[in-house]
N, C-alpha and C positions, 0 to 999 in steps of 0.2 A: 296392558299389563293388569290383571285382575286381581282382588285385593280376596286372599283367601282367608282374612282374618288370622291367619298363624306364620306368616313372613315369608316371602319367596329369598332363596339364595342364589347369589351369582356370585360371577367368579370374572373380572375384569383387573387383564394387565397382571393375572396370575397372584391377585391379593383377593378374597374369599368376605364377603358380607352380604349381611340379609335385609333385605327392603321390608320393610312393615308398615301395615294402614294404606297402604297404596290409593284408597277409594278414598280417603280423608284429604276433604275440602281444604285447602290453603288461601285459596283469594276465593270466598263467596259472590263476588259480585260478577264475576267470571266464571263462577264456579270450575276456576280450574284445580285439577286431583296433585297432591303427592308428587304420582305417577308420572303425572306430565312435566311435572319441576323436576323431576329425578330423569327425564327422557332427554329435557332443553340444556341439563349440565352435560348429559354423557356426548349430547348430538353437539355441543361447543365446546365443549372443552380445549382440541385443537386451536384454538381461538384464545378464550378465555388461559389457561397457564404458563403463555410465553409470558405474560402479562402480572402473574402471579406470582412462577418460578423462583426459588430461594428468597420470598418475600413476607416475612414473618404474618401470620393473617390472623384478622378478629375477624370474628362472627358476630351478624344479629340474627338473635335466632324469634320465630314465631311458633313455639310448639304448638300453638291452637291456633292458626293460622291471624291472617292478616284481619283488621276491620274493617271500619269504614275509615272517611275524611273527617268525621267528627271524631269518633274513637277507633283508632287504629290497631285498639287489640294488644293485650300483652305479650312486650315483647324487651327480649333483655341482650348488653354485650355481655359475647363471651371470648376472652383473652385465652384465659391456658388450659389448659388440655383438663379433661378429667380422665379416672380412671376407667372407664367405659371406652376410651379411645381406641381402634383397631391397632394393635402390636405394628403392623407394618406402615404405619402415617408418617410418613416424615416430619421430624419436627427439629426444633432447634430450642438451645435456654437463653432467654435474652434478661440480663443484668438490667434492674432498674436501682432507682435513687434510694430505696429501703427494700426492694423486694426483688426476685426473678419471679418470670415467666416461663412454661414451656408451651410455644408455638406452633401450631400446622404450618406446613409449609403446603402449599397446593401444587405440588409438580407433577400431578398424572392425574390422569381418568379416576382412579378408584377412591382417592380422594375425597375428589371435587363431588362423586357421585355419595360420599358417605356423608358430607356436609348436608347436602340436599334431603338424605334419609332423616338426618335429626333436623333438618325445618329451619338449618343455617339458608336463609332465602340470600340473604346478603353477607357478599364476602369484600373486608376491607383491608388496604395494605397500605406498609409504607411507600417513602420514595427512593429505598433504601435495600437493596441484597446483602445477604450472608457469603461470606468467602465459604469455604471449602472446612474451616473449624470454627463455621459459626459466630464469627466474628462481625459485627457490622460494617459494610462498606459506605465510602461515600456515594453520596445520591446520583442515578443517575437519570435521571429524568426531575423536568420541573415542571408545578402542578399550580394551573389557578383556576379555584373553583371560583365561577359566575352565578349568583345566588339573589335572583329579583324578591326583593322586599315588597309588601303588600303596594298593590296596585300597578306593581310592574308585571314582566312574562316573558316569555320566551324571544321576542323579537326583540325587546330589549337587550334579553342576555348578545345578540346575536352582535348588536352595534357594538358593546362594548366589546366583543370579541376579534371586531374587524377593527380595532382601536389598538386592542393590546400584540393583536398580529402584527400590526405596521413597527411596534415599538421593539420584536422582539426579534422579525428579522434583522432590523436595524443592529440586534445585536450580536449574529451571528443564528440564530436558532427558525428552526422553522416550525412554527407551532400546529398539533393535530386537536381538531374540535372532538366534545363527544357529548353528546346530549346524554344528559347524567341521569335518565329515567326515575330525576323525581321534579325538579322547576325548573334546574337551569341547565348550563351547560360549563365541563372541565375543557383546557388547553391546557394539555400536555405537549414538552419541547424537551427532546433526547439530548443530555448531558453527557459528557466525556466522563467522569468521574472522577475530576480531579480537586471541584470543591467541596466543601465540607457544609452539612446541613444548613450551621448556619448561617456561613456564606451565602447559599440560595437564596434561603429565606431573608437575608436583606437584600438580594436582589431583587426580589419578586415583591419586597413590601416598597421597594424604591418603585417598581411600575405600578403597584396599586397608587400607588400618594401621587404618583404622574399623571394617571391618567383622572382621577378625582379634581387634580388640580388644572386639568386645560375645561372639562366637562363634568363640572360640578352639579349641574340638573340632572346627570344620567347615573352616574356611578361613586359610589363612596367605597373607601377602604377600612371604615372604623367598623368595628363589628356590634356595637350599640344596634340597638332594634329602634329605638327612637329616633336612627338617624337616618333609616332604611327606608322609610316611607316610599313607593315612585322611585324608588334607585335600584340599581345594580349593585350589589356588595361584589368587589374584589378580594375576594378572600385568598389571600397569601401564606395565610398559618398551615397551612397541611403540607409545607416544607419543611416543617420543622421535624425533626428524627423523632419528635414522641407521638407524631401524627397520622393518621391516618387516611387515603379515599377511597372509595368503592373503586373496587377492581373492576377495571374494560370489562362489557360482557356480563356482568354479575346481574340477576335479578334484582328490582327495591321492593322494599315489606311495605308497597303500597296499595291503593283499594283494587286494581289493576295491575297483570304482572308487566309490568313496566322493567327495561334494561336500558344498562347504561352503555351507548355502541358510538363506536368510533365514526367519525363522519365525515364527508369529503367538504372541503371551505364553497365548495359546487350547490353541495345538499346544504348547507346554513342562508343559502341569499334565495334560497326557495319559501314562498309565501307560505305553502303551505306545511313550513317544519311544523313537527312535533314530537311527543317524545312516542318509542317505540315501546310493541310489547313483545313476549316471549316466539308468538310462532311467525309475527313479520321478520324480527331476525333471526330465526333459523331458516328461515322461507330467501332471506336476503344471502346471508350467506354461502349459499348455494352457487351464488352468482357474480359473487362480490370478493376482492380479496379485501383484506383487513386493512387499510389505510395508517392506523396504529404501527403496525408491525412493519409494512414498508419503509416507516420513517427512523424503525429503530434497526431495520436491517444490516448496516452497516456498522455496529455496536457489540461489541464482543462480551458477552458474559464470563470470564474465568474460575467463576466459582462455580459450587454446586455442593449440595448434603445428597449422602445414601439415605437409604430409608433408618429410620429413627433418628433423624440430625448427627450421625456420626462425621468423624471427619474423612468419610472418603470420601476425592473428590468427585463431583458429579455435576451437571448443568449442561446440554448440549447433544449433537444428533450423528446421525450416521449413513454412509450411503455410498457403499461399494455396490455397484452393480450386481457381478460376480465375484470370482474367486481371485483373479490376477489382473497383471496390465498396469499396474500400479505401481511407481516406485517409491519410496520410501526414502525419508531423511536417513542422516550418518548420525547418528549421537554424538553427541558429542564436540560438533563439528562449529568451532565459534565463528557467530556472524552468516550462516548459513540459515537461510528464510525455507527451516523447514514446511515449512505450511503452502509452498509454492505448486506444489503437485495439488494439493488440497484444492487449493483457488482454482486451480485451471480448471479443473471438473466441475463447478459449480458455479451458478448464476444465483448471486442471493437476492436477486429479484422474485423469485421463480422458485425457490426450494425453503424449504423453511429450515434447511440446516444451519445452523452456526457459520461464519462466514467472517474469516476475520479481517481487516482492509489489510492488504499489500503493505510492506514497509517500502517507503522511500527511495528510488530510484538510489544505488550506491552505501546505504546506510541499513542499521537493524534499529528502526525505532518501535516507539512501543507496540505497534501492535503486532508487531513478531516474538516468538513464545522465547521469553528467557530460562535457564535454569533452573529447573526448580528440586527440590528433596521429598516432593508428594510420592505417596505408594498409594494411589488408587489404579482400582482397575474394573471394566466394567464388560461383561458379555452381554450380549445384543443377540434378539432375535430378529433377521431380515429376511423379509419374503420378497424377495426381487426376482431378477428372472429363476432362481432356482434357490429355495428352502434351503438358509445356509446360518450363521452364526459367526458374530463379528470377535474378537478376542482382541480387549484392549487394556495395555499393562501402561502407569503413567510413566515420560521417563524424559527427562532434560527440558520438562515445558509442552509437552505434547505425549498424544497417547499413541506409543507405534500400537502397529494393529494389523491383525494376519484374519482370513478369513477362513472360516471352517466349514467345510460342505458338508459334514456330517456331524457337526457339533462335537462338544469338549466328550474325549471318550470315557465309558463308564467301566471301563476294564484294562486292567494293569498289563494285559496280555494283548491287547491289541489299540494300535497307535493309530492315529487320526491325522487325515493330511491337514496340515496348514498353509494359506499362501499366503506371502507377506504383502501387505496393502499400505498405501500412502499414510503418513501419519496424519491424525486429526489433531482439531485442538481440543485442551482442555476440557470445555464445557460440552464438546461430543458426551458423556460421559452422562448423561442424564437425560440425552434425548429423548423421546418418544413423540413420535408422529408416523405421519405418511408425508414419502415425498410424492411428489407428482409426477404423472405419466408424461416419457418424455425429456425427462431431467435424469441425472446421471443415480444410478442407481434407484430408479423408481421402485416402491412397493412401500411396503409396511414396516417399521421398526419399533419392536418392545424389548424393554429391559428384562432380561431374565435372572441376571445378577448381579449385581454390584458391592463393593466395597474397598478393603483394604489388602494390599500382599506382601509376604517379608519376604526378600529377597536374597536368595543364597548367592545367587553366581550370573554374574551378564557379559557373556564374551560378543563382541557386538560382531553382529554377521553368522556367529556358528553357535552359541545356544545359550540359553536362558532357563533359570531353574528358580519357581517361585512356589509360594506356598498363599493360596486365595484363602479370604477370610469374608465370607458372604453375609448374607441378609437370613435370620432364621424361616422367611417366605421363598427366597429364591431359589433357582435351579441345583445350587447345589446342595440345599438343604442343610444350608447354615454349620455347616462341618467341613474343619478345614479341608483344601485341598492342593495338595502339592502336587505342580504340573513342570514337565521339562516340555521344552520347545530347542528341536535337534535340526538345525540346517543340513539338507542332505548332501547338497553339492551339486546337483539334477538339476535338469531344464536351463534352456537357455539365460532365460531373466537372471536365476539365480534367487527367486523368491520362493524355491520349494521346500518347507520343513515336516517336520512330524511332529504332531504333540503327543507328550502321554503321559499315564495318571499314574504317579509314582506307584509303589508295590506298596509303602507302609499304611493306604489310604484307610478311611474307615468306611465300610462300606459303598452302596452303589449309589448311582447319580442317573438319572432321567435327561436325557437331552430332549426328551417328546414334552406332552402335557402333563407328565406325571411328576410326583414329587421325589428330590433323592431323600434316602432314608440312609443312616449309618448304622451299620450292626458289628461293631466292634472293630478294632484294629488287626489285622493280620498279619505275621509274623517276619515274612519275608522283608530284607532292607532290601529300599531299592536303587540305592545309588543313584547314579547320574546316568546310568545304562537305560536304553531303550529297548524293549523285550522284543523278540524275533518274531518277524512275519510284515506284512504288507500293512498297507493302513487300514486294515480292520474292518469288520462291519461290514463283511460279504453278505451278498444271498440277497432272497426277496425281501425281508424286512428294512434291510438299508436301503437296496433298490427304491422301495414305497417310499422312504425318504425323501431323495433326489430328488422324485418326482412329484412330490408335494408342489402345491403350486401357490399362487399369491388368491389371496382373500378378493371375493366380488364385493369388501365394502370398504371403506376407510375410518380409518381411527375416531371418525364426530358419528359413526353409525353403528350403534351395537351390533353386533353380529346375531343373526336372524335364530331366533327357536320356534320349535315343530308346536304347530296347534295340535294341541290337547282333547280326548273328547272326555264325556262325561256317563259314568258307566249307568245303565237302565238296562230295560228289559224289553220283553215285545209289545210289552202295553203301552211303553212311552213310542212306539209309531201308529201314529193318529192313521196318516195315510201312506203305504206302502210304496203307491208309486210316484210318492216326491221322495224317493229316495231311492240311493244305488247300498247295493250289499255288496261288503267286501270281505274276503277271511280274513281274522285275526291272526294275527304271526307272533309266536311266542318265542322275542328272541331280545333284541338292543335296538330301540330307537336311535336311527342316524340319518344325520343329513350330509349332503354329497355336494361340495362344492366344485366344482368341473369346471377349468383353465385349460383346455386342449389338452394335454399328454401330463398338465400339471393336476393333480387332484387330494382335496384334504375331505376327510370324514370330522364330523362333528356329534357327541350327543345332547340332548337335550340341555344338559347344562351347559352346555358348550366347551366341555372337553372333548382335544383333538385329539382321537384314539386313531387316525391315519395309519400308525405303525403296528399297532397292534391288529390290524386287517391286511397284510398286504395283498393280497390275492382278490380284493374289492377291489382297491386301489390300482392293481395293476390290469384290470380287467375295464374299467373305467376309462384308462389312461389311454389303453390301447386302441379304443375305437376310434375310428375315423370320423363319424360322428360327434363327437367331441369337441369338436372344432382345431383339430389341431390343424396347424399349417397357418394360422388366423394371424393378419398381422400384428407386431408388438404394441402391446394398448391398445388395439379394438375390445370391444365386447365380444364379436361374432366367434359365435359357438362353446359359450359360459352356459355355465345351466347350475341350476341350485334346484337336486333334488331331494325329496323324502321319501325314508323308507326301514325297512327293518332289516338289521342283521341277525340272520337265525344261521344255526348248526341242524342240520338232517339227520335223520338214522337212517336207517339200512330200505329202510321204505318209503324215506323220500319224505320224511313228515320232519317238522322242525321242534325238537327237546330241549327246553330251559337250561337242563341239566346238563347237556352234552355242549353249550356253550360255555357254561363256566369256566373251563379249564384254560378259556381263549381271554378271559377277561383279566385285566390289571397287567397284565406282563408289556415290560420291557426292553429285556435285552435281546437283542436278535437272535441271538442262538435258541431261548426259549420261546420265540416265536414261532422260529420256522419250526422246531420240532413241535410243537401245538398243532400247527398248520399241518405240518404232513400225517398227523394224527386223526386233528377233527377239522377238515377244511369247514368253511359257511359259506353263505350266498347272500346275497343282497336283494329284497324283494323291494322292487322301486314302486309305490302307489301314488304319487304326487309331482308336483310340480312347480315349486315358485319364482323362478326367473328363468328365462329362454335369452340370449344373445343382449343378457346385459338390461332387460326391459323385466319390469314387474308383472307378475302376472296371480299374485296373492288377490286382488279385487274381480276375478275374473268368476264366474261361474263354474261348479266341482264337474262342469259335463263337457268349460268349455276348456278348461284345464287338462281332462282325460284325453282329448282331442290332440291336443300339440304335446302331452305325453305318448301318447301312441306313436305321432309319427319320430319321435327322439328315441326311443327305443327299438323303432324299427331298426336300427344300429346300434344298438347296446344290447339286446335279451339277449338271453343262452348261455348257456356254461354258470358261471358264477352271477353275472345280473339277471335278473327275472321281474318280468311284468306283468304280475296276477290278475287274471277277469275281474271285473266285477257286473254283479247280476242286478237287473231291474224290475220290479214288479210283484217278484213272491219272495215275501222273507222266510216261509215255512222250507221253501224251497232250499233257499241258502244255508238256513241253518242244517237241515236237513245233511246237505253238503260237507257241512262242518263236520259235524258229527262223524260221519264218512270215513270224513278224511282223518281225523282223527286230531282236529286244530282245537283251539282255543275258545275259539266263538265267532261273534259276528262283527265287523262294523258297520254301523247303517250311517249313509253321509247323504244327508239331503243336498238333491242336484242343482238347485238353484244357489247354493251357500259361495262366499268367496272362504278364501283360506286367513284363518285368524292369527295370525303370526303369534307367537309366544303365549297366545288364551287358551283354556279350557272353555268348550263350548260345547252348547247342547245342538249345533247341526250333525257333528259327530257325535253319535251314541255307541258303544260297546257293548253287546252284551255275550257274555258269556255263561260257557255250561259250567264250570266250574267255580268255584268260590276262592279265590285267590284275594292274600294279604300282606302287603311290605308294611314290614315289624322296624321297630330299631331293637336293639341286643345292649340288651342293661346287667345282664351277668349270666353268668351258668351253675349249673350242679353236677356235684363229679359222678359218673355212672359207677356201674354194682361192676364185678369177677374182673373181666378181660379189660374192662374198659377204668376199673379204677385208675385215680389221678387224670384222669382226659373228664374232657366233656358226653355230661350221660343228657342234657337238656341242655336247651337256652332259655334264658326267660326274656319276653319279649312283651315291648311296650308300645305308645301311641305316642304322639309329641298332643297335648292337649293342654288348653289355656295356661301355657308357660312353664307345664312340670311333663312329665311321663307317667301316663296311665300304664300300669299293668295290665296285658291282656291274656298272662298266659304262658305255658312254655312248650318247647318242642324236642322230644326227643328219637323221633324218626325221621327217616330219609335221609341218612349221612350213610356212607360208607366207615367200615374201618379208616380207612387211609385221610379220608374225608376228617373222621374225628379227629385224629392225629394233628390234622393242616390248621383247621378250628383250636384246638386247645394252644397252639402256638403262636396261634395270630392275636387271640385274645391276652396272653399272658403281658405284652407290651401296653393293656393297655386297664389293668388292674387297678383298682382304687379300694377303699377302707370303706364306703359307704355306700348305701343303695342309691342308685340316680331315683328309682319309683317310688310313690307317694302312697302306693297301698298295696304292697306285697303282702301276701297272706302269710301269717307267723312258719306253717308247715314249707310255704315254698320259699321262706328265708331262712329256713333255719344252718341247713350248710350250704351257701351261697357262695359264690365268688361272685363278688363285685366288679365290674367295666364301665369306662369312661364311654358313655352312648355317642360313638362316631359310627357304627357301621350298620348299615341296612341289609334285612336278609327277605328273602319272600316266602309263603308258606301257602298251602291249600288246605284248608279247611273244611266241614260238614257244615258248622249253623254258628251262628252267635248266638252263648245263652242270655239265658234273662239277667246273670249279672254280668254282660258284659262282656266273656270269656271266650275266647275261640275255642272250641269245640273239636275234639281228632285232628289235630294241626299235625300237619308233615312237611318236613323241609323242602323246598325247593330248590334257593340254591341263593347266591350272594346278588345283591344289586348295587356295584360301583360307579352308576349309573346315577344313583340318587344322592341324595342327602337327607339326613334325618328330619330337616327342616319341612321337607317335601313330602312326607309320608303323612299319610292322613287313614281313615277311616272311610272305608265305603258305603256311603252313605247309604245305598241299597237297599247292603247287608245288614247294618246296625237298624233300621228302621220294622226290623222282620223281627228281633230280637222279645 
């Protein structure tokens, strides 16, 4: 991950932040980056926030990184939130003795990774969860931290720990070691949660003062420095509810990225323990399950916060296969162990799902879901065997739950099947992971919305009519949405319903990568009636759907971006023939994830535009090559490729401008009509995984090689595998020209593929002079075009503000103008975002809030800086403004 001095943005778990300083050193004496701290939260995290989950967190944070052993560098706690915190962080307010708190809560990826970006190196929790309204529970695990005073160590910590093991199974508990990646070593022992903190905590100080009192050479419980000499401190205070310990898995802000990891009582009588660093435990993990989490497997969380610590409830996972097969509790039904279908699908050895123990042969004891008056509800994105969406409403103690094979529909006019699936418990409801291949509903599962629903009508077995109340980040775009769910009476089981999106709704709702947006309320009531027609969502855009397929990575591995080249000319090729020429394609960088018959397109930011291509997708899908027919959970015949998607004219040449109209859309109907308008092709030049093996460190000739023979079953029609040429670049470009492309890229053939870099083995060069602007306001044009846009004025993102470079008012169509002046009108403001607009090109301005990038070709940049005969080209939703830069090239000619 390259540090471009102006912030990369990503977009993980569908919450939106930018990395900055990525090159800046954190532990100089390892000289590990930023980057790498930001790579070890996103690659453990999996790990790391069962650990975390609903557990109110402090930060220490290093913003100038760590130091040495003598001086460790400034470094500060931080408790509550400030106003810089990302709107979608969950958090919670925790009531103190004169003051509150508001708390992060660490329950996902994006997080954990936004912690890591502000230089939180160490994350600390209580021993303590929030219920569902943020209330404190009692503890449910107990913590003795082992802390050798000067002249003791690590083998010391080890005896005392083989001490207080013997004392605590004696008491029922079975304690897990974790070398605390700074001296000693934590024993943690999973609690029922039936004491109160400070019950624990006289527990725990009763075994410190025990074991001080048989083995008073070795270990003391007073926390005095003067008494520590040569001993072990038994430190029992971080039981108490105002205390804190470093989270399993967290990094310490030591001179070395040292972590605190769970460890088997196997790995403690080994001579040679010691404490670990960041790449031995993600290197271990690989291999290892989490020893931690085994011991708390059996342990049911029922709480949970939505995002912002609201009270919906949440905490917990998911994991229907499919669609059906599944029977479902009766509501209602006293003494009835709904959760019994749940269990029988599930090994909680084996699945990281929530797992609640069986009640009692004959009885409903506690760990069977009582009554409860919760209205949360939570949709789930599952990639199992087929691209489907979970729908969970909370109801008598458990969340019934129907699965949707084309997700919640975004039009009033057509209904979407649901099949009804075993109830979960509660704290499903905030899951996020991967289950494993092999376990009952394997693949991937993300929250795409959660929250609260009012409830009109629940006739149990024939329909349900609620009104969802989401997350302002989530799928449904933080606007209410009122859903019936209609039992048809069909099919054998009797679990076939329909859902659909009341008629009063406000606007449209994204089931893909995109975001729902609300455009007002429409007029029709819609009753409790479900509108005519089938379940909706015919054609090849839903088709592409279905056959979306599960991810080649899992939740600890960010999902793969296209290396980058770096744009030059023909003087930056020293020598011609360490390099292959390829044509430039002037269209949408995508990557092609390939699951046999199952396939998802990605672009460089890693939005899954899958639907908005279907004719890639179903072209992909279809070959036999592909690996279809492969058995369930092999690798064989996965492929992750790269490549561009371009639209054609009439001569076979690929136009920026004739993809536009394919770009951003949604709903199927405007798909397929796009499609049957301006089809595109997919030009595949790369290659980074073959049958589940990497092949990113490979040579760019030996790479072309086993892309050739994978495409001998894919080229034609809608896939295409463009030559590339060796030896004369005059030749190539020459070809360009010809053909009438973009330019060149020259990829030196000895290079491997640089996952998510920009790098100068690839070079770019092109005939034309092309620039992604961001759009800071417009001016309204002269006659026909009055009140529309007559220009855009168009800026740089540069050391934290927007330069001016200019505006543009050619290359729109009429109709073009019309779509612009409408799109911007949402997003109007009172002031200039740029820092040095020219008086005459402020003078009748409209102001815009800088979210959208546009591209433009230009003649020269002048001497101040100005693009030069700038003509539009056309939108890039593709990018982000964080992402737009200056060509360095062109500015250097200036």
């Amino acid at each position: 991950m390259a540090d471009t001095g102006k912030g990369q943005a990503v977009t993980i778990g569908g919450h939106r932040l930018t990395l900055t300083n990525l090159d800046k050193v954190l532990y100089p004496e390892t000289g590990t980056t930023k980057a790498e701290v930001i790579a070890y939260y996103s690659a453990i995290a999996p790990f790391l926030i069962p650990h975390a989950r609903n557990r109110p967190a402090t930060r220490k944070r290093w913003v100038h990184g760590v130091g040495t052993a003598d001086d460790p560098g400034q470094v500060f706690f931080q408790k509550n939130l400030d106003d810089s915190t990302p709107e979608w962080v969950n958090r919670v307010t925790i009531q103190h003795s004169d003051h509150s708190n508001d708390y992060p809560l660490v329950n996902n990826e994006a997080t954990l990774v936004w912690l890591a970006q502000i230089a939180a190196l160490e994350v600390h929790v209580p021993q303590w969860r929030v219920d569902a309204q943020g209330r404190p529970k009692n503890p449910d695990r107990l913590v003795i931290d082992l802390d050798p005073g000067e002249g003791a160590g690590l083998a010391h910590c080890v005896e005392v720990a083989k001490l207080a093991r013997e004392i605590l199974r004696d008491m029922g508990l079975d304690p897990v070691p974790v070398t605390s990646g700074s001296k000693g070593i934590h024993l943690y022992a999973v609690l029922d949660g039936t004491q109160t903190s400070d019950e624990v905590s006289e527990v725990a100080h009763e075994l410190a003062r025990a074991i001080e009192a048989d083995h008073p050479d070795l270990a003391v419980s007073d926390m005095k420095k003067s008494l520590r000499s040569g001993k072990v401190l038994v430190d029992w205070s971080q039981n108490s509810a105002a205390k804190t310990t470093v989270c399993p898995y967290s990094l310490r802000g030591r001179a070395r990225p040292t972590v605190a990891v769970p460890r088997t009582w196997r790995e403690l009588s080994s001579t040679s323990l010691r404490q670990l660093e960041l790449d031995e435990v993600l290197e271990r993990m690989k291999k290892r399950a989490d020893p931690l989490a085994e011991a708390e497997s059996g342990v049911a969380d029922e709480s949970g916060i939505g995002d912002h610590g609201r009270t919906a409830r949440g905490g917990g996972r998911d994991s229907e296969g499919g669609h059906g097969g599944a029977e479902s509790g009766s509501a209602g039904s006293a003494g009835h162990d709904r959760l019994a279908v749940y269990r029988s699908k599930r090994d909680a050895s084996k699945t990281p799902e929530p797992v609640p123990e069986a009640p009692a042969s004959g009885s409903v004891p506690d760990g069977s879901p009582r009554a409860s008056h919760g209205s949360s509800f939570v949709i789930q994105r599952h990639d199992a065997r087929a691209l489907h969406y979970d729908f969970r409403l909370e109801r008598d103690g458990v969340l019934v739950s129907w699965a949707l094979p084309k997700g919640p529909p975004d039009d009033p006019a057509k209904n979407h099947l649901a099949v009804q699936t075993e109830d979960h418990p509660l704290d499903y409801g905030g899951f996020e992971g991967t289950i494993p291949r092999g376990e009952y509903g394997a693949g991937t599962v993300e929250i795409w919305d959660t929250g609260t629903f009012d409830l009109e009508k629940w006739r149990e077995g024939k329909e349900v009519i609620a009104t969802l109340h989401g997350q302002p980040s989530g799928g449904l775009g933080g606007e209410p949405r009122k859903f019936a769910l209609i039992h048809t009476g069909k099919g054998d089981d009797g679990k076939q319903w329909l859902i659909h999106l009341m008629q009063e709704q406000p606007g449209e709702v994204s089931t893909g990568a995109g975001t729902a947006k609300g455009r007002g309320r429409s007029a029709g009531a819609g009753g409790g009636r479900v509108a005519k027609g089938a379940e909706g969502g015919t054609g090849a855009a839903a088709a592409s759907e279905l056959v979306s397929g599960r991810l080649t990575r899992t939740r600890s591995v960010p999902r793969p971006k296209p290396m980058l080249a770096t744009l030059g000319s023909e003087d930056d090729i020293d020598d011609e023939h360490d390099y292959a020429f390829e044509m430039k394609w002037d269209g949408i960088r995508a990557l092609a994830e390939v699951d046999g018959n199952r396939v998802r397109l990605f672009t460089r930011n890693a939005n899954d535009v899958s639907g908005a291509y279907p004719e890639v997708v179903e072209a992909l899908a279809a070959s036999g090559s592909a690996g279809a027919g492969a058995d369930a959970g092999s690798d064989a015949g996965k492929l992750l490729l790269d490549g561009e998607i371009v639209a054609l004219d009439r001569r076979g040449r690929p136009r920026f401008g004739l993809l536009q109209p394919r770009m951003g859309l949604v709903k199927a109907r405007d798909i397929e009509a796009a499609r049957a308008k301006t089809p595109v092709s997919y030009m595949v030049f790369d290659v980074l995984s073959r049958d589940g093996e990497s092949l990113v460190s490979r040579e760019y000739e030996e790479r072309r090689a086993v892309l050739g023979e994978i495409m001998a079953g894919l080229s034609g029609g809608v896939v295409h595998f463009p030559p590339s040429f060796t030896g004369d670049l005059a030749d190539a470009i020459e070809s360009s020209r010809a053909l009438g492309l973009e330019g060149v890229m020259a990829k030196r053939r000895d290079s491997g593929y640089s996952v998510g870099r920009r790098s100068r083995a690839w070079i770019k060069i092109k005939h034309h002079r092309t620039q992604e602007v961001v759009i800071g306001g417009w001016r309204p044009g002269k006659g026909r075009r009055g009140g529309q846009v007559g220009s855009l004025l168009l800026g740089l993102p540069e050391n934290g503000s927007l330069r001016y470079v200019g505006r543009v008012g050619t290359g729109f169509s009429d109709r073009e103008v019309q779509r612009i002046t409408e799109r911007l009108a949402s997003l109007a403001r009172k002031t200039s975002p740029f820092d040095d607009v020219p008086a005459l090109d402020a003078a009748d301005a409209h102001w815009v809030t800088p979210k959208l990038v546009g591209e433009v070709e230009f003649a020269e940049w002048t001497d101040t800086r100005r693009l030069r005969q700038p003509s539009w080209r056309g939108w890039r939703p593709d990018k982000t403004p964080d992402e737009v830069r200056a060509e360095t090239a062109w500015t250097q000619g200036a």
